[in-house]
C-alpha positions as CSV (number, residue, x, y, z in Angstrom):
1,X,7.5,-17.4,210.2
2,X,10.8,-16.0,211.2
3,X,14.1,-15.5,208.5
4,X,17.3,-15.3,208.8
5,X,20.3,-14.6,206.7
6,X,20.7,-17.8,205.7
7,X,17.4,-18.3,204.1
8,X,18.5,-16.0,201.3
9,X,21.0,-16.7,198.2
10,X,23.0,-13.4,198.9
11,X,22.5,-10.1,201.2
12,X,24.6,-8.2,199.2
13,X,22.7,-5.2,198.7
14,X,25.2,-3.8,196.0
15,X,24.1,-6.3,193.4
16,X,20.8,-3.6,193.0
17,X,23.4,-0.8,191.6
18,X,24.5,-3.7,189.1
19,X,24.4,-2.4,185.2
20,X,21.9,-4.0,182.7
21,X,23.3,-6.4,180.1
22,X,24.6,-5.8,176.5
23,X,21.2,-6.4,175.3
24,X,19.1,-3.8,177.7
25,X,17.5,-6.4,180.1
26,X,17.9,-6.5,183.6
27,X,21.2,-8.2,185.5
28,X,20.7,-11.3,187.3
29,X,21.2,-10.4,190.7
30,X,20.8,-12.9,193.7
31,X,20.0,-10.3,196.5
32,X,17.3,-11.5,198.8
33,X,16.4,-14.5,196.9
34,X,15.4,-17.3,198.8
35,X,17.9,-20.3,199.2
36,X,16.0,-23.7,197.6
37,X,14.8,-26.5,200.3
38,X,14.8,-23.3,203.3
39,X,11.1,-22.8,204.7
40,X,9.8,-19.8,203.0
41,X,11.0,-21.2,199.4
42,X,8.8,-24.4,200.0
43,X,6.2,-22.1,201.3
44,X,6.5,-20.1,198.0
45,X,7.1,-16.9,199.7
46,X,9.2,-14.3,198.0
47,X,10.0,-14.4,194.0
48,X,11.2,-17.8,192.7
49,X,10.7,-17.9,188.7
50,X,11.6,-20.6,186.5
51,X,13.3,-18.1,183.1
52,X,11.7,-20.7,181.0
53,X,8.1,-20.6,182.7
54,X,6.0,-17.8,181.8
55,X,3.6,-16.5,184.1
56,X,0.8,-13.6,184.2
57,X,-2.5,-13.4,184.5
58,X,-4.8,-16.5,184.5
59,X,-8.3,-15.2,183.7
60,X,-10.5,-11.7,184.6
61,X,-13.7,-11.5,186.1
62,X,-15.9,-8.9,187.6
63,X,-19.0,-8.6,189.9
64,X,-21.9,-7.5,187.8
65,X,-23.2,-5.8,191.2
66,X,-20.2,-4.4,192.0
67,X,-19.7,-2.4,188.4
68,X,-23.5,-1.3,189.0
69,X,-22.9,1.0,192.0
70,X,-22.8,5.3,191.9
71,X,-19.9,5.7,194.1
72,X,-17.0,7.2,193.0
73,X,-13.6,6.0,193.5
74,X,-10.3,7.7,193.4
75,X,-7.5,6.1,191.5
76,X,-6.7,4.7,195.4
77,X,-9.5,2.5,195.2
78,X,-10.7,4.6,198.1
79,X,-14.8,6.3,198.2
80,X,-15.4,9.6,197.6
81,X,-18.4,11.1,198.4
82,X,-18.2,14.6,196.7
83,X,-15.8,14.2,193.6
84,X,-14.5,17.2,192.2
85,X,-12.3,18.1,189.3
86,X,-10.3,15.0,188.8
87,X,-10.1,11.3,187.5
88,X,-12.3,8.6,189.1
89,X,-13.8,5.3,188.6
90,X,-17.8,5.2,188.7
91,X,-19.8,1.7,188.1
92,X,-16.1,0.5,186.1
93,X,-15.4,3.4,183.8
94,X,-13.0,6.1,183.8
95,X,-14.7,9.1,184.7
96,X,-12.8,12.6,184.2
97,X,-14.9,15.7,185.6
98,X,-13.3,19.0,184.7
């Protein structure tokens, strides 16, 4: 899928350098948000919130068999086959080796 500058609300990339409100949160800013009814919006691409809708995460599951394994990870995600001093992830846990 292609876009082009009309798919978006505003390209105004000034609107990121935009102060936060009286009351600390963030300013509503337009820049690269998709225009309702183009493509990509009905194809749900890009970030398109309702204020009023809350969203987050559904539900959390692991793989038993995954959690089981002895590899190391680093906090990449990535293998290691010889840790050394550092923080890793082993079989789900935090694993700190000094």
């Amino acid at each position: 899928m292609s876009l082009s500058d009309t798919d978006f609300e505003s390209l105004d990339a000034s609107q990121l350098l935009s102060p936060r409100k009286d009351d600390g949160s963030l300013p509503d800013i337009t820049f690269l948000k998709l225009r309702p009814g183009t493509q990509p919006y009905v194809n749900k691409l890009g970030y398109q919130f309702d204020k009023n809708e809350t969203s987050g995460i559904e539900s959390i599951f692991t793989n038993p068999e995954k959690n089981t394994d002895n590899i190391y990870y680093n906090l990449q995600g990535m293998p290691v086959a010889n840790p050394t001093k550092g923080l890793y992830i082993r079989a789900g846990k935090k694993i700190y080796i000094p």
